[in-house]
C-alpha positions as CSV (number, residue, x, y, z in Angstrom):
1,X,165.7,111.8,87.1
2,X,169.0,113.2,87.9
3,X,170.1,117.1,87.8
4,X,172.8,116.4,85.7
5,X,171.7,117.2,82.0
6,X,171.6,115.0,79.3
7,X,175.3,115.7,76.9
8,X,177.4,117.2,79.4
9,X,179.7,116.6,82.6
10,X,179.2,117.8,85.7
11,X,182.7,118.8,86.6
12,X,182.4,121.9,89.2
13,X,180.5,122.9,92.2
14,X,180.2,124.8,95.3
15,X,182.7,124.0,98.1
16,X,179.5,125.2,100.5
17,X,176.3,124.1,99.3
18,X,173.6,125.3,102.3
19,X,170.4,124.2,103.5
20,X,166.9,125.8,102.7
21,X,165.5,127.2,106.1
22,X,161.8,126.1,105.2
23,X,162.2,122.6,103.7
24,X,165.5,121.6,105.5
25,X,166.5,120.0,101.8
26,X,170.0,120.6,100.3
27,X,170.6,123.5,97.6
28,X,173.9,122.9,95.8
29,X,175.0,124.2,92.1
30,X,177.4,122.5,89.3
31,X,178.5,123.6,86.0
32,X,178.5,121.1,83.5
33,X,180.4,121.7,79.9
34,X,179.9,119.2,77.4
35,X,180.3,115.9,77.1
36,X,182.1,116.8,73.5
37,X,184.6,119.2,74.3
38,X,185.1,120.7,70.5
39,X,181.1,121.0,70.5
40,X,179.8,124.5,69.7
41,X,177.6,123.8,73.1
42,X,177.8,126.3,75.8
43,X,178.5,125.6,79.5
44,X,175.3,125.5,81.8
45,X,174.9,126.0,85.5
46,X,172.2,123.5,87.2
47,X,171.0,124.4,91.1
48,X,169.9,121.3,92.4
49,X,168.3,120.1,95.6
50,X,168.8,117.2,97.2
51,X,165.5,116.0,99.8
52,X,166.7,114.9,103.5
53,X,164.6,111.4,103.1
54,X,166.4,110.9,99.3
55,X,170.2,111.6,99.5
56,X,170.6,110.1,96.4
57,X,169.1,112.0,94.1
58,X,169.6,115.5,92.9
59,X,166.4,117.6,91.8
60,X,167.2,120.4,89.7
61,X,165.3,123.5,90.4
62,X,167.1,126.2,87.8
63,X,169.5,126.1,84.7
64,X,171.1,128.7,83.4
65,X,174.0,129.5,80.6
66,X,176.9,131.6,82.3
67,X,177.0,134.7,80.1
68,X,180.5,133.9,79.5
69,X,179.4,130.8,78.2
70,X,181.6,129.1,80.7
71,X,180.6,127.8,83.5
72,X,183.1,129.4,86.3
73,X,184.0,128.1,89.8
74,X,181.4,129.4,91.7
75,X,183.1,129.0,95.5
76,X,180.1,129.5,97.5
77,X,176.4,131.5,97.1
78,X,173.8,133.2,98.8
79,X,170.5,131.8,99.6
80,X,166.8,133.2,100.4
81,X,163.9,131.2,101.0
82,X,162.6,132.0,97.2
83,X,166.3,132.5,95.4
84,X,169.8,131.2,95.4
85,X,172.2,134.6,94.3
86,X,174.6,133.2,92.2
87,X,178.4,135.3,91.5
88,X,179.8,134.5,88.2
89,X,183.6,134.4,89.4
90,X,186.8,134.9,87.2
91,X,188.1,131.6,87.9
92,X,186.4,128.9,84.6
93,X,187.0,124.7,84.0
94,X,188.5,124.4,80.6
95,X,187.2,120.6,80.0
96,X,189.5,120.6,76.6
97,X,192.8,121.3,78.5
98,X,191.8,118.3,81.0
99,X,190.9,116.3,78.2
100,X,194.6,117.2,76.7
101,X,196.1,116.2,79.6
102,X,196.7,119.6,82.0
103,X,196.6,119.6,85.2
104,X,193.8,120.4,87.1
105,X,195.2,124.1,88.2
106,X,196.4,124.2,84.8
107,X,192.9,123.2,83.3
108,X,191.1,126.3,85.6
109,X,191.8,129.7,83.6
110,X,191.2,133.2,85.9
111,X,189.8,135.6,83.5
């Protein structure tokens, strides 16, 4: 029952997830590569919500392939009571150069 699909790591999300003004619940987005670095998969983007009486769990609401096919670091986003307005940024998660051992700065490529 968790957001995080089935096949990839969840490795990046928002540094300022917000709060839906009508249902008070958490909105917050990750990009998840996957799980298989040399797989022909593409990155996806889950927005998720997480309900103030279940902290636990994380209910995804929308999923999405970057158009880059790379899910970037998406610093923070915009939210309406309908949509969250997400900005595809320059800066990615290169899962393979973590997996080989770069650093994390290393591992995040601005394009």
């Amino acid at each position: 029952g968790d957001a995080e699909p089935a096949g990839y790591m969840c490795t990046i999300g928002t540094a300022h997830s917000l709060f839906h003004t009508t249902s008070g619940d958490l909105i917050s987005q990750m990009g998840c590569s996957p799980e298989n670095p040399l797989s022909a998969k593409k990155d996806v983007v889950v927005v998720y919500r997480m309900k103030r009486d279940d902290p636990t769990r994380r209910i995804r609401i929308a999923q999405f392939t970057p158009s880059s096919g790379v899910a970037s670091y998406m610093h923070s986003f915009g939210l309406t009571d309908d949509f969250a307005v997400l900005v595809e940024q320059a800066i990615s998660f290169d899962m393979r150069a973590m997996v080989d051992g770069s650093s994390m700065i290393d591992g995040m490529p601005v394009n």
